[in-house]
N, C-alpha and C positions, 0 to 999 in steps of 0.2 A: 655867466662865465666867472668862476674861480680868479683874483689875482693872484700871484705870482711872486710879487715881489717881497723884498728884505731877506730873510732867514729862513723861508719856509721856501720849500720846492713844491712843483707840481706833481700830484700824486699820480704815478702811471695808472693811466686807463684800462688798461687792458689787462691779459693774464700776460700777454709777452712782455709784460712793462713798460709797454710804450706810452708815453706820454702825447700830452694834445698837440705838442709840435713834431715832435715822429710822425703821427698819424697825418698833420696839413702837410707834412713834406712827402711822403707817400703817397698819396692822391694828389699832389700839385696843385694843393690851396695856398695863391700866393697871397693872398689877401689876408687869411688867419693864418699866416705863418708871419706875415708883419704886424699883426694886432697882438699876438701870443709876445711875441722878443717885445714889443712895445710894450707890454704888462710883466715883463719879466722870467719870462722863461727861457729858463736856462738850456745853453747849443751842449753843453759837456756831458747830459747827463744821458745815461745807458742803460740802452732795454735789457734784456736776457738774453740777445744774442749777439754783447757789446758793441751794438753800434750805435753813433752817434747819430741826431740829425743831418751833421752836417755830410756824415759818410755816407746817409742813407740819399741825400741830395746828389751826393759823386756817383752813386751807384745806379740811381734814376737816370742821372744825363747820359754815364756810360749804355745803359740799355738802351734809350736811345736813341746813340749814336750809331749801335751794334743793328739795333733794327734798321735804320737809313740805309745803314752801307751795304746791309745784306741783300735789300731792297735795287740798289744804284745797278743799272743795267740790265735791267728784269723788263722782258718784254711790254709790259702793262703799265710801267711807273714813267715811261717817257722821259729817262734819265738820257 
């Protein structure tokens, strides 16, 4: 694993320019998502479809909360 820290940024991974902590917060790696911040990777920095990690974090929890509720009273889920 790449460090992180001082002057130099993490080089986006991908072609979206997501970086290695884009990508733990999208799959819901919370474990390298606290190893990445702990080596220094930076929350501000923006893929190509400017979002942050931390908006991609808001936008994980909103999906599912949207999935639960949609779910809440549905014969099957024993709500």
């Amino acid at each position: 694993m790449r460090s992180c820290r001082g002057e130099h940024r993490c080089p986006p991974s991908r072609q979206e320019g997501d970086t290695a902590l884009h990508e733990a917060v999208r799959h819901g790696h919370y474990r390298a998502m606290k190893m990445l911040l702990l080596y220094g990777a930076q929350l501000g920095v923006r893929n190509q479809a400017s979002a942050t990690p931390v908006q991609l974090a808001r936008d994980w929890q909103r999906a599912i909360r949207e999935a639960l509720q949609a779910y809440q009273g549905h014969p099957r889920s024993r709500c």
